[in-house]
DRENNUVO-741103 format. One record per residue (C-alpha): residue in one letter; x, y, z. Coordinates in nm, 4 decimals, padded with zeros to 6 digits. Layout:
['a' [X Y Z]];
...
END
This chain:
['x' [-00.7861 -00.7642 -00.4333]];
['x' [-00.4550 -00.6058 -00.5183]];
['x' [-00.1387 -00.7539 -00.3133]];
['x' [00.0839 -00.4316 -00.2146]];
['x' [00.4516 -00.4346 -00.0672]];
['x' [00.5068 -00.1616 00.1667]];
['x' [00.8147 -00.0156 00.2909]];
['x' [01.0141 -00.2002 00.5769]];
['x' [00.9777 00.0967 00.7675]];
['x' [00.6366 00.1281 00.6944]];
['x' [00.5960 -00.1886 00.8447]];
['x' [00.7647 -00.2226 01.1292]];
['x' [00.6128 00.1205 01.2367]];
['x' [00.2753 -00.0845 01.1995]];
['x' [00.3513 -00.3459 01.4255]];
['x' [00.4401 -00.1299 01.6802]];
['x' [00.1789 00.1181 01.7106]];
['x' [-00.0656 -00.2031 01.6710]];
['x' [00.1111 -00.4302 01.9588]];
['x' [-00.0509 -00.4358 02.2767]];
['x' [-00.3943 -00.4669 02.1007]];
['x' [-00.2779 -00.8297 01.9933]];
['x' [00.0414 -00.9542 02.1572]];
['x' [-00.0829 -00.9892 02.5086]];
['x' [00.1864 -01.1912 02.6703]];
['x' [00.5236 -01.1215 02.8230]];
['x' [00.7094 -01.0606 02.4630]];
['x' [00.7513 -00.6825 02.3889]];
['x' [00.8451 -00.5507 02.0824]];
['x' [01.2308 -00.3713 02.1070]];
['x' [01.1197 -00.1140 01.8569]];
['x' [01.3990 00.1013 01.7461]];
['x' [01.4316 00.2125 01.3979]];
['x' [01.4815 00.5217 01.1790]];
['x' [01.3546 00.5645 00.7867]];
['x' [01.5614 00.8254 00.6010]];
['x' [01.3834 00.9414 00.3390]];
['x' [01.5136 01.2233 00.0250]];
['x' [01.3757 01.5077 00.2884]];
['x' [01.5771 01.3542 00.5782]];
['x' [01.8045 01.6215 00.7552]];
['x' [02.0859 01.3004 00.9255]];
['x' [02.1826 01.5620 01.1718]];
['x' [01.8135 01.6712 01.2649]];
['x' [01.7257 01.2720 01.3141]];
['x' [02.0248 01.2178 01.5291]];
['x' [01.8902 01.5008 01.7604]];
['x' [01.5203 01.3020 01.7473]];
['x' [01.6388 00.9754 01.7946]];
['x' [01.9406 00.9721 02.0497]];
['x' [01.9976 00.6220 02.0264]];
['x' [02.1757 00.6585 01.6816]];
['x' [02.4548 00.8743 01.8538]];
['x' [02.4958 00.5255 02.1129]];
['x' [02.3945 00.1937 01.9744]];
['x' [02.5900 00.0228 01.7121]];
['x' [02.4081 00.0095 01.3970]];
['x' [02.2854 -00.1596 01.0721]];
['x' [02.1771 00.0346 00.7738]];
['x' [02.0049 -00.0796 00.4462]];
['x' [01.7964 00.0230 00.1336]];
['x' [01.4202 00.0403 00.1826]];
['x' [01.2696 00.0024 -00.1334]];
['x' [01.1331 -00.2874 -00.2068]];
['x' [01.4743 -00.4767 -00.3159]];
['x' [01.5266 -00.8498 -00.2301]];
['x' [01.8574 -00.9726 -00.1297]];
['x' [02.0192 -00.6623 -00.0093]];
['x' [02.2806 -00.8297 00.1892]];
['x' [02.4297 -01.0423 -00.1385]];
['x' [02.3719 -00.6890 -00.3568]];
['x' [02.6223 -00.5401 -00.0566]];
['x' [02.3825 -00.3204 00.0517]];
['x' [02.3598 -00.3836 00.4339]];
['x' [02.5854 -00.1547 00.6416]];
['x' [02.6616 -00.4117 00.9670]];
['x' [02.7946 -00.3443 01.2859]];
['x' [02.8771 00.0727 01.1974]];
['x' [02.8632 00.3798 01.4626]];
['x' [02.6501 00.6849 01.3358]];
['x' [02.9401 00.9230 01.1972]];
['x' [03.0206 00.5519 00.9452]];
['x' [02.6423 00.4577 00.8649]];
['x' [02.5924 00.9077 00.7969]];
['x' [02.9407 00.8889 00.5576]];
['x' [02.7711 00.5112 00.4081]];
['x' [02.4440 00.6985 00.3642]];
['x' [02.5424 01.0090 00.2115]];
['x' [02.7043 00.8563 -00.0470]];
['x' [02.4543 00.5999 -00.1229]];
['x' [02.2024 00.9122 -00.1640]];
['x' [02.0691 00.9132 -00.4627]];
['x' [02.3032 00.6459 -00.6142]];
['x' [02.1953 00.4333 -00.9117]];
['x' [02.2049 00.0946 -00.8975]];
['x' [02.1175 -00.2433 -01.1196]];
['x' [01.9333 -00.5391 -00.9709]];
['x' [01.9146 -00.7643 -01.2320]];
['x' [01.8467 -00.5913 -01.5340]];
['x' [01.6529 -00.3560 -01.3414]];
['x' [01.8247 -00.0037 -01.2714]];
['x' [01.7044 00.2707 -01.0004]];
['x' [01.8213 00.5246 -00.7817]];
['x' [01.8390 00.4294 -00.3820]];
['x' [01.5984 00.7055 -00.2373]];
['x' [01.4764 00.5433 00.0825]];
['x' [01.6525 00.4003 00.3926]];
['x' [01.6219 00.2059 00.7160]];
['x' [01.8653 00.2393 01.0164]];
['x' [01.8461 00.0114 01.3324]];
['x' [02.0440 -00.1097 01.6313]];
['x' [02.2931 -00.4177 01.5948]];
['x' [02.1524 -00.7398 01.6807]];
['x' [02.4333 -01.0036 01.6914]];
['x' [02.2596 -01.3375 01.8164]];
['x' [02.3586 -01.7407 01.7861]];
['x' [01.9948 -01.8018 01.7850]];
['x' [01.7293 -01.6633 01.4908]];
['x' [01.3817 -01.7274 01.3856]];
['x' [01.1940 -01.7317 01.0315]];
['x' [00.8086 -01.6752 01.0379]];
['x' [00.6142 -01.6177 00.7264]];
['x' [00.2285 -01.5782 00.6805]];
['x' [00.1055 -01.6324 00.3370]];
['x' [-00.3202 -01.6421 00.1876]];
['x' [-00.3588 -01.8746 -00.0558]];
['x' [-00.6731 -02.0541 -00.1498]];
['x' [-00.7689 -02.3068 00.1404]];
['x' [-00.7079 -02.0199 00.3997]];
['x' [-00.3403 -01.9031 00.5480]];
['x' [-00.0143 -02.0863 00.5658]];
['x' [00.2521 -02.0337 00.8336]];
['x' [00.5925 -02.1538 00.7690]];
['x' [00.8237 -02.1195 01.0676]];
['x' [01.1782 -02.1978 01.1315]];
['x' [01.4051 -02.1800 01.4295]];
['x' [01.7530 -02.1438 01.1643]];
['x' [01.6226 -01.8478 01.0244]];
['x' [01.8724 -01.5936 00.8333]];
['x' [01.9818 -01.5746 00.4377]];
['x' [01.9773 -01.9138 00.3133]];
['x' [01.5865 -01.9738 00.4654]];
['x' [01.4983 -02.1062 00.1001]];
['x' [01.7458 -02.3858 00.0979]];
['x' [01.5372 -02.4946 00.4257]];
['x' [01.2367 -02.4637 00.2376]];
['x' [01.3700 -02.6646 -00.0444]];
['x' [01.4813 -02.9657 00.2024]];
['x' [01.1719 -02.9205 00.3608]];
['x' [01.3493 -02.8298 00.7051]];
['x' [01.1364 -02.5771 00.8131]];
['x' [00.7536 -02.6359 00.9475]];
['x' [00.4676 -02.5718 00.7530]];
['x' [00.1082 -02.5469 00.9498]];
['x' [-00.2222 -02.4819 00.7048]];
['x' [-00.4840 -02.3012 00.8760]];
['x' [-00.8195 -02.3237 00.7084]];
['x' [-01.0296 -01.9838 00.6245]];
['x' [-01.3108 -02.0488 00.8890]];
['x' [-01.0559 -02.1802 01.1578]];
['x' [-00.9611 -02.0596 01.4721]];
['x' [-00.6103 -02.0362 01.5548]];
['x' [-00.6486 -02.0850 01.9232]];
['x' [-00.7575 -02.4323 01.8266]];
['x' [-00.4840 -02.5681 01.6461]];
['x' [-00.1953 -02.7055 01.8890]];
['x' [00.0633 -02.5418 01.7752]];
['x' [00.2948 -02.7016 02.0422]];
['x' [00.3290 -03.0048 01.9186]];
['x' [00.4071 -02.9041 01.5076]];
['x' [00.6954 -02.6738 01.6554]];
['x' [01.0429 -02.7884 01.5680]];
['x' [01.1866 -03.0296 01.8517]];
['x' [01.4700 -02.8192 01.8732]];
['x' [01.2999 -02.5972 02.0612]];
['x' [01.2734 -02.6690 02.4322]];
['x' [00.9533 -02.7175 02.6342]];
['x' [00.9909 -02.3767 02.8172]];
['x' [01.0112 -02.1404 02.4891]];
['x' [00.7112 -02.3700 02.3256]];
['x' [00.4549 -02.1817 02.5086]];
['x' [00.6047 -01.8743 02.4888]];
['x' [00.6551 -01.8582 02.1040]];
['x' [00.3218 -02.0662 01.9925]];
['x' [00.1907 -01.7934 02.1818]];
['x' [00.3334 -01.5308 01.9697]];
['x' [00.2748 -01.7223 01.6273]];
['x' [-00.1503 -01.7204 01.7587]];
['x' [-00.0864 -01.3214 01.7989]];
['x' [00.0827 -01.2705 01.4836]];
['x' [-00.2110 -01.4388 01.2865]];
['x' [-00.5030 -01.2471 01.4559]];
['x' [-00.2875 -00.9360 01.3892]];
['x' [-00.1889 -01.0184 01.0150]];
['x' [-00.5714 -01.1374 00.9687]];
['x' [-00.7216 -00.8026 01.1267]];
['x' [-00.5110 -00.5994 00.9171]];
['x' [-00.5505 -00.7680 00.6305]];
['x' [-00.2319 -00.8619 00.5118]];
['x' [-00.1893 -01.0960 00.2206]];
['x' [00.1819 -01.1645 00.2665]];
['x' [00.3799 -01.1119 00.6176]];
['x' [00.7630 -01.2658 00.6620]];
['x' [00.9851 -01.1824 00.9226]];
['x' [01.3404 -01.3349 00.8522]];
['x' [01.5318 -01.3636 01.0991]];
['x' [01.4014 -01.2652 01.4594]];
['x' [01.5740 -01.3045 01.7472]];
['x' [01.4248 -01.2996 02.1181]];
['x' [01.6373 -01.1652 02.3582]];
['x' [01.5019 -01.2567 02.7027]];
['x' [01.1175 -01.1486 02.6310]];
['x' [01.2020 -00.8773 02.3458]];
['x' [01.0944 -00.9379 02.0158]];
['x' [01.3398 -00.8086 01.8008]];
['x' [01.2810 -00.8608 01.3997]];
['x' [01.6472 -00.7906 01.2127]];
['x' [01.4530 -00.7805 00.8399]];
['x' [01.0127 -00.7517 00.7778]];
['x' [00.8559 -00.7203 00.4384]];
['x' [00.4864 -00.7812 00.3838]];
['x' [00.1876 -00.7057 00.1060]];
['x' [-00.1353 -00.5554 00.2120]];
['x' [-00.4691 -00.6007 00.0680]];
['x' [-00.5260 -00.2792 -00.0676]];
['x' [-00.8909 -00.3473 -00.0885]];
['x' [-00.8858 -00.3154 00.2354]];
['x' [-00.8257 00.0584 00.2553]];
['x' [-01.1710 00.2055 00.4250]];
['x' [-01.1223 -00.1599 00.6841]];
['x' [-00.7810 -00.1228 00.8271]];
['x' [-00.7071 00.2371 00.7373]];
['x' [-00.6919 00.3645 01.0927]];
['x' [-00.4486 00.0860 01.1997]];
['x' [-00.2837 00.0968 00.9068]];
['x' [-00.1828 00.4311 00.9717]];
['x' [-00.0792 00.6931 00.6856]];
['x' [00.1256 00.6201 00.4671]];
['x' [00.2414 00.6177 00.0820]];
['x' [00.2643 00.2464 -00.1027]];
['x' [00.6107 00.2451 -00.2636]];
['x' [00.6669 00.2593 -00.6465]];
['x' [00.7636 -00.0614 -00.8095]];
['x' [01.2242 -00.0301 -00.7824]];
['x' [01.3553 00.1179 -01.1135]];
['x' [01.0141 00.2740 -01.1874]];
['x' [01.0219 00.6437 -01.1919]];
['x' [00.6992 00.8425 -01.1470]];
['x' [00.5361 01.0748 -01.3432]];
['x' [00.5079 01.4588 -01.2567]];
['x' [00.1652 01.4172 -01.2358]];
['x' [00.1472 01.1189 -01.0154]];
['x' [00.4542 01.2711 -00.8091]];
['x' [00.2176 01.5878 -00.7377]];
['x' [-00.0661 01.3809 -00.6438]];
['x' [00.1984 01.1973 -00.3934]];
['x' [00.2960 01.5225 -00.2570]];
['x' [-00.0564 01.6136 -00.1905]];
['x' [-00.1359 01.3100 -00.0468]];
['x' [00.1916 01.3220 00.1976]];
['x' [00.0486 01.6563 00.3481]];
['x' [-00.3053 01.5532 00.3733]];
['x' [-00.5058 01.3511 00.6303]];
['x' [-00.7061 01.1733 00.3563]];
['x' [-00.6022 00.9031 00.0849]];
['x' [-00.5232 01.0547 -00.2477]];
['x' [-00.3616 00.7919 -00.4690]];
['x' [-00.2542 00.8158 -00.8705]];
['x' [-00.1113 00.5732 -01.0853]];
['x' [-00.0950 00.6335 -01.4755]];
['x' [-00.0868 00.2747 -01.6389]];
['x' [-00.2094 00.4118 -02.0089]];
['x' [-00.2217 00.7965 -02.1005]];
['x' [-00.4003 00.6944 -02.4195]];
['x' [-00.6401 00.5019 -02.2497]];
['x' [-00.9923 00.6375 -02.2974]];
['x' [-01.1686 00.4676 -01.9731]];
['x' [-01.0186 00.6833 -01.7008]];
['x' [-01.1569 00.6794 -01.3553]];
['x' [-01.2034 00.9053 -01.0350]];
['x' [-01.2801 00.6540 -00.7843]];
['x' [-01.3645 00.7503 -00.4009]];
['x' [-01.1834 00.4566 -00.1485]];
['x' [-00.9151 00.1871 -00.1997]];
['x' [-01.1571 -00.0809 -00.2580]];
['x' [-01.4377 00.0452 -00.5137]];
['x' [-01.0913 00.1347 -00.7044]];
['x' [-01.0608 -00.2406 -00.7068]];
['x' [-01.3791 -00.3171 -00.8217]];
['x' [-01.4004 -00.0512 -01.1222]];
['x' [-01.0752 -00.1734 -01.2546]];
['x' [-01.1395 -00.5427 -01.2598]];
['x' [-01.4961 -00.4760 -01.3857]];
['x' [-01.3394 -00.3106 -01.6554]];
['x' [-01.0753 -00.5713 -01.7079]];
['x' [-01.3748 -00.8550 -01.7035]];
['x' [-01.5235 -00.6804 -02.0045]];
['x' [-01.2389 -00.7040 -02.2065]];
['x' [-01.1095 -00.3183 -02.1984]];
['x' [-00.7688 -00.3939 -01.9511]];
['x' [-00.5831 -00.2582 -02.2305]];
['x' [-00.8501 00.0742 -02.2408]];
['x' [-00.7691 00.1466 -01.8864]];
['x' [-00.5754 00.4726 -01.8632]];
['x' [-00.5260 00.5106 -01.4589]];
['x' [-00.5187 00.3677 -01.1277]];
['x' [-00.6216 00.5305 -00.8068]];
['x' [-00.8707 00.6703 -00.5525]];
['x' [-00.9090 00.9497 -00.3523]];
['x' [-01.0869 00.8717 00.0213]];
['x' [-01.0736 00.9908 00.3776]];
['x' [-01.3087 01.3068 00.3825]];
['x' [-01.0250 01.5349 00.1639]];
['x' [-01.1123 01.8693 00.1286]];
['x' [-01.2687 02.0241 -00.1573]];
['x' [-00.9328 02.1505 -00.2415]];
['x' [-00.7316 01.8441 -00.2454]];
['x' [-01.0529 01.6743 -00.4332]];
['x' [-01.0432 01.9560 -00.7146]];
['x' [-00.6305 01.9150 -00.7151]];
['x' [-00.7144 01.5541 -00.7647]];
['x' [-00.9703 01.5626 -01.0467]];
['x' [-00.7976 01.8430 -01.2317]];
['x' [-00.4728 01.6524 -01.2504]];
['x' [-00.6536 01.3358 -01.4143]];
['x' [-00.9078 01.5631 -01.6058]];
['x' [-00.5556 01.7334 -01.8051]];
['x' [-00.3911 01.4220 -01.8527]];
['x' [-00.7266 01.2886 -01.9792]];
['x' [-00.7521 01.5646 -02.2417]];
['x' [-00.3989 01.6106 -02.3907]];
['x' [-00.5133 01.4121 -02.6873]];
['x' [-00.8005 01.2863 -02.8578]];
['x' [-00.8259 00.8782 -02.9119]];
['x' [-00.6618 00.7916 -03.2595]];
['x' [-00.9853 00.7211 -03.4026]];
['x' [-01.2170 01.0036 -03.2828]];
['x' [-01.3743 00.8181 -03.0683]];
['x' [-01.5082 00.9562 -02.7155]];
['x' [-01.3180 00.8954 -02.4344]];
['x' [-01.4880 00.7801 -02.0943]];
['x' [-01.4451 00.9118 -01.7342]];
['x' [-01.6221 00.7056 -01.4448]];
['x' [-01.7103 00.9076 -01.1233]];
['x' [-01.7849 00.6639 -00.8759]];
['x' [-01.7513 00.5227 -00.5525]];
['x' [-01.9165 00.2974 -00.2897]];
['x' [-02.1372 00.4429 -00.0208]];
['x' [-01.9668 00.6499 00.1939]];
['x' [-01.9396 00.6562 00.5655]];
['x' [-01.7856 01.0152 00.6824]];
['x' [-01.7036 01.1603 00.3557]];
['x' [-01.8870 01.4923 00.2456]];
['x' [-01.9785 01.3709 -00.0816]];
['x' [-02.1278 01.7068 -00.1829]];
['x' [-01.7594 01.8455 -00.0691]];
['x' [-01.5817 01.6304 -00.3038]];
['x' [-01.7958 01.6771 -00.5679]];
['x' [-01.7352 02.1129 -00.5277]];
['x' [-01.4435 01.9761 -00.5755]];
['x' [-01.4688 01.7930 -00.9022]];
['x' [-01.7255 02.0239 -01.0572]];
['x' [-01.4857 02.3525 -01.0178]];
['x' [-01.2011 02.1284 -01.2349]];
['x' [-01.4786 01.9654 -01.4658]];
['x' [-01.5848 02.3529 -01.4884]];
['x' [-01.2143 02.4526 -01.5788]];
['x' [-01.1869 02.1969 -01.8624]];
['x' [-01.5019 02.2726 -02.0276]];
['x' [-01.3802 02.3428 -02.3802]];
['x' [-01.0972 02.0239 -02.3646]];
['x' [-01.4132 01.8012 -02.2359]];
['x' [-01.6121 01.8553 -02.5708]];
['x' [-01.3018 01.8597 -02.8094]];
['x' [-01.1979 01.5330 -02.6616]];
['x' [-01.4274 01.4073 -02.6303]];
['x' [-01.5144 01.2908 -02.3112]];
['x' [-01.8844 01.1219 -02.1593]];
['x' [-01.9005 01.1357 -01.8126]];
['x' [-02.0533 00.8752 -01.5807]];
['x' [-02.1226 00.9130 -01.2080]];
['x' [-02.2350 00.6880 -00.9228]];
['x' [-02.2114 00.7749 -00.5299]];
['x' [-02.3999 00.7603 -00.2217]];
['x' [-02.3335 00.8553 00.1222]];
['x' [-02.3541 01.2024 00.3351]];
['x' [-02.5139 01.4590 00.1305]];
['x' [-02.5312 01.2483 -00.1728]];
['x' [-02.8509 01.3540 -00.3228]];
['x' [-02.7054 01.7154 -00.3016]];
['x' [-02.4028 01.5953 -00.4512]];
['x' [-02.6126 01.4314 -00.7507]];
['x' [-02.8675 01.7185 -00.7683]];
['x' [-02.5123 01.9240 -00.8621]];
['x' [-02.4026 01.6787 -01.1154]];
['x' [-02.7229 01.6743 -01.2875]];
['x' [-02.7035 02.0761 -01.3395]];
['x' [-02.3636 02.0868 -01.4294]];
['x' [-02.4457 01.8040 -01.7006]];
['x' [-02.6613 02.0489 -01.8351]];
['x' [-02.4519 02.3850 -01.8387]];
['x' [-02.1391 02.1866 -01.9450]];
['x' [-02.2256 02.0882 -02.2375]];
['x' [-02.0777 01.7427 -02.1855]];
['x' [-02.2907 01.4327 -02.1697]];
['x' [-02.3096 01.3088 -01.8269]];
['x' [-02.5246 01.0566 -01.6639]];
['x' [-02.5915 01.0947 -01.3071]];
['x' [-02.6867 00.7905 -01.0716]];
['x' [-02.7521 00.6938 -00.6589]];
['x' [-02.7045 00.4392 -00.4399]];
['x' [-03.0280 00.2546 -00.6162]];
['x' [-02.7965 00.1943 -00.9142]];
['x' [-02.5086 -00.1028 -00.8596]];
['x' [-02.1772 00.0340 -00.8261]];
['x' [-02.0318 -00.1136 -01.1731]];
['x' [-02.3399 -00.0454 -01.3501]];
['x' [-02.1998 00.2780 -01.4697]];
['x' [-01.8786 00.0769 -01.6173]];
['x' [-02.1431 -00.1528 -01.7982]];
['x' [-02.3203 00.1730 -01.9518]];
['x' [-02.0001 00.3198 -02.0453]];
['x' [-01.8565 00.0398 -02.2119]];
['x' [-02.1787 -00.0149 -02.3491]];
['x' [-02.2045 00.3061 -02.5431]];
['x' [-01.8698 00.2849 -02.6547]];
['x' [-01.9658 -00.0021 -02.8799]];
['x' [-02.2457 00.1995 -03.0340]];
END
């Protein structure tokens, strides 16, 4: 599986449209925040969210960036003409962290919180099930805690049920007997919800409960992207961050944009443009798969992109898709003449059209006919799912108008067979 961070926003927005399916008792969640994005109009979101025009505030960066507060990049305790003035010039401002430079793009705007009292609670997979680590001094300095070994640690095994471990008595004796129930409580409802939706990292340093709100001041997590076709509809939609300081390509920014307008998943990363394995994977986790089946065979350095496209898209976005990797594919031949390789594949699918996608993918492979044999390129493809066998039945003839070798295989066929094959050939 791949571990992705996701926006604070992106988060937060998560565990609110996800909370009465899992926290069940008396604590709500006070959810008030704003994201500010490049596209953000400050006096159109003061309009939609009235609260900014009343509440003290706290701004920050949301982009992935540790430490904020220590970088002076937390805004405290501002009204909403200060934190507009603090974010228009922060706009687009470069920065270094580290030795790492970028430009601040992204932003994250909620109500003051001042409290005497906060909480630390992290969730963390690791290989003898899930750890939760949980503190009630939470707040900057929670790793010197960890360090002295001030802060609890409870190991829950992978085939363990939460409601069985007594939580009660591993809680900090600091806390008195009435809040006990009320916050091992919680903790039980933040596991179920961070193992349903398949997080692999969840901390939430500090909280602070004010009466029975739940209020967290700062959340950052990592998904399991593999995860994708599982949790997708609780996930909700949304765009996984680029790395800080890494810019993206044109390519992979048009892809983005696509994918921002679209109901379906359409996701790009280049990692080597003069790779010659390049793939056009359908869902999240057969992307997975393909790459580290590639990997396992000893062609990581070989592998040109990252990326799947998923959710039923329509046979527009799918030929958007395939003719964006098909011309970055093609630019220029391997240094040694050697063919490059292009694996259409995918799991089997549950609601997406497969013969739509493939329209799709046939009208580019159609448009880059002549750049397909002066590459060249082999083409491998594996799918099943609705429609499939009219999907294949499509591949097959275009393999033979094309001109371009390409090998055409169902469901009966294992889904990394076709990197095996590929890989294969390219040692012959």
């Amino acid at each position: 599986m791949a571990q992705r961070p996701v926006r604070e926003y992106t988060a937060k927005k998560m565990m609110a449209n996800n909370w009465a399916d899992y926290f069940k008792s008396s604590i709500t969640y006070h959810a008030r925040f704003a994201g500010v994005s490049p596209e953000t109009d400050l006096n159109l979101l003061a309009k939609e969210e009235e609260w900014l025009k009343h509440d003290r505030l706290v701004a920050k960066p949301d982009m992935i960036i540790g430490k904020r507060g220590k970088l002076g990049l937390v805004l405290l305790d501002q009204d909403w003409p200060a934190v507009k003035q603090w974010l228009e010039e922060k706009r687009n401002q470069e920065i270094s962290v580290g030795s790492t430079k970028g430009v601040l793009t992204h932003f994250l705007i909620e109500p003051y919180v001042p409290s005497d009292q906060e909480y630390y609670i992290s969730i963390s997979s690791n290989k003898d099930g899930n750890e939760i680590l949980f503190s009630d001094a939470g707040g900057v300095d929670i790793e010197d805690q960890i360090k002295k070994d001030a802060i609890t640690s409870i190991q829950v095994s992978a085939l363990e049920d939460i409601a069985a471990v007594d939580l009660e008595s591993k809680l900090s004796k600091q806390i008195n007997g009435e809040l006990k129930p009320k916050l091992s409580e919680f903790i039980r409802s933040l596991y179920k919800y961070y193992l349903d939706l398949h997080y692999a990292f969840l901390e939430i340093n500090p909280f602070v409960l004010r009466g029975d709100k739940f209020i967290p001041l700062d959340l950052k997590c990592r998904l399991d992207d593999a995860a994708d076709f599982e949790a997708a509809k609780k996930w909700g939609h949304f765009s996984y961050p680029a790395e800080f300081g890494a810019s993206l390509s044109s390519e992979e920014e048009f892809i983005k944009k696509i994918d921002g307008k679209s109901g379906a998943s359409l996701k790009l990363t280049i990692l080597n443009p003069k790779g010659k394995i390049w793939t056009m994977v359908a869902g999240g986790g057969a992307s997975v798969i393909f790459t580290d089946t590639i990997a396992d065979m000893g062609y990581a350095k070989e592998i040109a992109n990252y990326g799947e496209y998923s959710g039923n898209p329509s046979t527009d976005e799918t030929y958007q898709y395939a003719k964006t990797i098909l011309d970055l594919m093609t630019r220029e031949k391997t240094s040694n003449g050697e063919a490059k390789y292009l694996l259409i594949g995918g799991g089997i699918a549950n609601f997406t059209d497969v013969s739509n996608t493939f329209t799709g993918i046939i009208q580019a492979l159609n448009d880059y006919k002549e750049q397909l044999i002066n590459t060249p390129v082999k083409i491998y493809v594996r799918r099943g799912g609705p429609n499939y066998l009219k999907g294949l039945k499509m591949m097959k003839k275009l393999g033979e108008d094309l001109g371009v070798p390409i090998e055409v295989f169902g469901p009966e066929t294992h889904m990394t067979e076709i990197v095996r094959l590929a890989l294969n050939d390219s040692k012959s």
